[in-house]
N, C-alpha and C positions, 0 to 999 in steps of 0.2 A: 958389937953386932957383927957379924959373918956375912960377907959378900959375897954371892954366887955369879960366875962368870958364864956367861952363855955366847956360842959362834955361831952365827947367822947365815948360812950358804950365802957364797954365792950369788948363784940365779935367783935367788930372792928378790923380785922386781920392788923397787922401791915407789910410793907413792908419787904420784906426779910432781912436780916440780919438788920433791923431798931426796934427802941421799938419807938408804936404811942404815945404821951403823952395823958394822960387822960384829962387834965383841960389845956387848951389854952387861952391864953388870949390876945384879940382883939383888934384894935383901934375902935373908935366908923364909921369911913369910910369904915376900913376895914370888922365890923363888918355888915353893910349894904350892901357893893358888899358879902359879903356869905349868908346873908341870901337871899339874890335877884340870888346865885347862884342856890338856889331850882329849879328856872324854866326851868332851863339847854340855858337860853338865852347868846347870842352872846357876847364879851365885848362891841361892837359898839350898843346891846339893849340894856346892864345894863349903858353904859354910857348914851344915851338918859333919861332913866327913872331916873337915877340918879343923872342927870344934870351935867356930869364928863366929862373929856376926856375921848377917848378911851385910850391913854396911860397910867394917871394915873388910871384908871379900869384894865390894866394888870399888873401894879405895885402893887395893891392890890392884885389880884389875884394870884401872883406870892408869894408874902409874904404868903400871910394864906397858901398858898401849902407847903410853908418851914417852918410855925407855927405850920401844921399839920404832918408834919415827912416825909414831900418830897411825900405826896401820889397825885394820878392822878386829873385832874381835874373833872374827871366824880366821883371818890369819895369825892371830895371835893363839890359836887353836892350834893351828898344822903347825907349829913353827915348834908348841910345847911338843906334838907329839915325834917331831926329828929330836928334840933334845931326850925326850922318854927312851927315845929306840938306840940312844946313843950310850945312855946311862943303864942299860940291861948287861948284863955279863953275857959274852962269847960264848957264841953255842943256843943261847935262851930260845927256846920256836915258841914265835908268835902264832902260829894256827890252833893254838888252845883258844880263838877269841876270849880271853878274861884280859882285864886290864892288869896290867905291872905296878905294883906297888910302889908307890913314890918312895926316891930314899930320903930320910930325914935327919 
């Protein structure tokens, strides 16, 4: 199994009485429903596009939130979409609004 390493800014305010960890580390599945959470899509979309169940896409979902220090799912959103904008190749313009294909 392939472990994908994600950095965590920063100014990422951690949960109240919680410390967010800075470097997190992914399964490669798990790794694909976060960065497919950028789009702020449904479990039942990211299970379609990602050929999954709905269940286990809230299984994933559920872990990376307890990877990430118990934080919400809409930050568990912004956080995929800093990791999406990091993993685009130099030069990429984002003003095409279409989403960036996950790398796999």
């Amino acid at each position: 199994m392939r472990v994908v390493s994600f950095s965590i800014p920063a100014w990422f305010p951690p949960r109240t009485g919680e410390e967010v960890r800075r470097e997190v580390q992914l399964t490669e599945q798990e790794s694909a429903v976060f960065l497919c959470l950028a789009t702020g899509a449904s479990n039942a979309e990211l299970a379609g596009e990602l050929q999954l169940s709905v269940s286990t896409v809230k299984f994933h979902v559920h872990n990376i939130r307890a990877k990430l220090g118990g934080i919400s799912r809409l930050q568990a959103c912004l956080l995929a979409a800093l990791a999406r904008e990091g993993t685009r190749p130099s030069g990429h313009s984002t003003s095409g609004g279409g989403a960036a294909a996950v790398p796999r």
